[in-house]
N, C-alpha and C positions, 0 to 999 in steps of 0.2 A: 805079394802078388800084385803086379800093376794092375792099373783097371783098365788101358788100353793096349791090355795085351789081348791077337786080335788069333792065338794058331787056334784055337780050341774051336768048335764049332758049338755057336749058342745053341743053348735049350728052347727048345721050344716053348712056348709062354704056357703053362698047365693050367687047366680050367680050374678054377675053383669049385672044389665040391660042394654042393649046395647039401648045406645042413638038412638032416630028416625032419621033417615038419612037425613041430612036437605043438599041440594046441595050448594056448597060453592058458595058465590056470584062472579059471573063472575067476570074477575079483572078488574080493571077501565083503561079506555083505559089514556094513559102514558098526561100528560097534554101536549097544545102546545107551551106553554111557556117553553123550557128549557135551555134557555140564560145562567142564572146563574152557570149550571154545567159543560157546553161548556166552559165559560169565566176561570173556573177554571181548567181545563183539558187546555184549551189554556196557561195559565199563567203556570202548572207545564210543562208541554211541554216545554214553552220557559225557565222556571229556569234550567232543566233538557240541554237544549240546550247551554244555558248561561255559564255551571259549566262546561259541556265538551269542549266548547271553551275555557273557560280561563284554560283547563288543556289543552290542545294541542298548546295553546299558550304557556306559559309555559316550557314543553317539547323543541317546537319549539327554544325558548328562549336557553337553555339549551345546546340543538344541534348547535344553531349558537354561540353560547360561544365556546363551543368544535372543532368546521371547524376552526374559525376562529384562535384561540389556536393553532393548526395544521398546520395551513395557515402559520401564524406567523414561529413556530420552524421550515418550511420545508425553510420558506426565509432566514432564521439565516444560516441554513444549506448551500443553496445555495451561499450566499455570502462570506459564511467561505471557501467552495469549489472556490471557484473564486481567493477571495485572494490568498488562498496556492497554487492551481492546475497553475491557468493560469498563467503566466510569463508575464507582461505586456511587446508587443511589442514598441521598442522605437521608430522607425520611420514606423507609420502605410500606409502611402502612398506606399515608395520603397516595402513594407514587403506583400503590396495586389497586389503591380503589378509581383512580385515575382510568389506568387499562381495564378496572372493570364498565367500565360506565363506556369506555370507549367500544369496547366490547359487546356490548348490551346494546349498542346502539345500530 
Protein backbone atom coordinates (compact mmCIF):
# COMPACT_ATOMS: atom_id res chain seq x y z
CA UNK A 1 0.00 0.00 0.00
CA UNK A 2 1.65 3.40 -1.13
CA UNK A 3 1.64 6.09 1.36
CA UNK A 4 0.71 8.62 -1.16
CA UNK A 5 -1.87 7.03 -2.39
CA UNK A 6 -4.39 9.95 -2.06
CA UNK A 7 -8.47 7.94 -3.44
CA UNK A 8 -9.51 6.98 -0.02
CA UNK A 9 -10.84 9.76 1.99
CA UNK A 10 -8.78 10.37 5.36
CA UNK A 11 -10.14 9.57 8.69
CA UNK A 12 -10.85 11.86 10.62
CA UNK A 13 -8.13 12.35 13.50
CA UNK A 14 -10.16 10.44 16.68
CA UNK A 15 -10.00 11.99 19.92
CA UNK A 16 -8.10 10.21 22.38
CA UNK A 17 -10.12 8.70 25.10
CA UNK A 18 -9.03 10.22 28.13
CA UNK A 19 -8.28 7.41 30.59
CA UNK A 20 -10.99 7.07 33.83
CA UNK A 21 -9.34 8.96 36.51
CA UNK A 22 -8.28 6.23 38.77
CA UNK A 23 -6.67 8.05 42.10
CA UNK A 24 -3.00 7.00 42.43
CA UNK A 25 -2.59 4.76 45.42
CA UNK A 26 -1.49 6.51 48.40
CA UNK A 27 2.43 6.11 48.70
CA UNK A 28 3.34 3.54 51.26
CA UNK A 29 4.51 4.76 54.25
CA UNK A 30 8.68 4.68 54.12
CA UNK A 31 9.51 1.19 55.88
CA UNK A 32 10.93 1.03 59.44
CA UNK A 33 13.87 -0.70 58.78
CA UNK A 34 16.19 1.72 57.28
CA UNK A 35 19.57 0.59 58.71
CA UNK A 36 21.05 -0.30 55.59
CA UNK A 37 20.93 3.36 53.94
CA UNK A 38 22.10 5.01 57.19
CA UNK A 39 25.08 2.48 57.44
CA UNK A 40 25.94 3.74 54.01
CA UNK A 41 25.34 7.48 54.29
CA UNK A 42 27.46 6.67 57.65
CA UNK A 43 30.28 4.94 55.75
CA UNK A 44 30.38 7.78 52.77
CA UNK A 45 30.48 10.37 55.55
CA UNK A 46 33.20 8.86 57.11
CA UNK A 47 35.34 8.01 53.64
CA UNK A 48 34.31 11.65 52.68
CA UNK A 49 35.93 12.59 56.20
CA UNK A 50 38.83 10.20 56.01
CA UNK A 51 40.07 11.72 52.44
CA UNK A 52 39.94 15.39 53.72
CA UNK A 53 41.89 14.36 56.74
CA UNK A 54 44.55 12.59 55.01
CA UNK A 55 44.64 15.87 52.58
CA UNK A 56 45.12 18.37 55.44
CA UNK A 57 47.41 16.10 56.95
CA UNK A 58 49.33 16.13 54.14
CA UNK A 59 49.27 19.91 53.61
CA UNK A 60 50.00 20.06 57.17
CA UNK A 61 53.00 17.75 56.36
CA UNK A 62 54.01 20.04 53.61
CA UNK A 63 53.84 23.24 55.86
CA UNK A 64 55.95 21.82 58.58
CA UNK A 65 58.53 20.82 55.90
CA UNK A 66 58.61 24.50 54.70
CA UNK A 67 58.83 26.24 58.97
CA UNK A 68 61.04 23.94 59.47
CA UNK A 69 63.28 24.64 56.11
CA UNK A 70 62.99 28.36 57.23
CA UNK A 71 63.74 27.54 60.70
CA UNK A 72 66.71 25.90 59.68
CA UNK A 73 68.22 28.90 56.90
CA UNK A 74 67.09 31.74 59.49
CA UNK A 75 69.78 29.61 62.22
CA UNK A 76 72.50 29.40 59.42
CA UNK A 77 71.81 33.01 59.24
CA UNK A 78 72.00 33.63 62.66
CA UNK A 79 75.21 32.01 63.29
CA UNK A 80 76.98 33.35 60.25
CA UNK A 81 75.82 36.66 61.86
CA UNK A 82 77.59 35.74 65.16
CA UNK A 83 80.57 34.58 63.65
CA UNK A 84 81.33 37.78 61.55
CA UNK A 85 79.33 40.53 63.66
CA UNK A 86 80.32 39.62 67.11
CA UNK A 87 84.11 39.78 68.13
CA UNK A 88 84.48 37.20 70.75
CA UNK A 89 85.34 38.86 74.08
CA UNK A 90 88.70 37.44 75.53
CA UNK A 91 88.47 37.87 79.02
CA UNK A 92 84.55 37.86 79.75
CA UNK A 93 84.73 38.30 83.52
CA UNK A 94 86.95 41.85 83.52
CA UNK A 95 84.79 42.78 80.21
CA UNK A 96 81.14 42.31 82.31
CA UNK A 97 82.33 43.99 85.32
CA UNK A 98 83.40 46.65 82.79
CA UNK A 99 79.51 47.25 81.61
CA UNK A 100 78.66 46.88 85.02
CA UNK A 101 80.39 49.83 86.47
CA UNK A 102 79.43 51.59 83.12
CA UNK A 103 76.14 50.71 83.92
CA UNK A 104 76.00 51.75 87.48
CA UNK A 105 77.10 54.87 86.64
Amino acid sequence: MSHYHTDETPTPPVDPVPAPEVEAPAPKPAPAKRKPAVKKQVKKTATKAKVAAKKTAVKAKGAAKKTVAKAKKTVAKVKKTVKTKVKPVKKPIKAAKKTAKKAAR
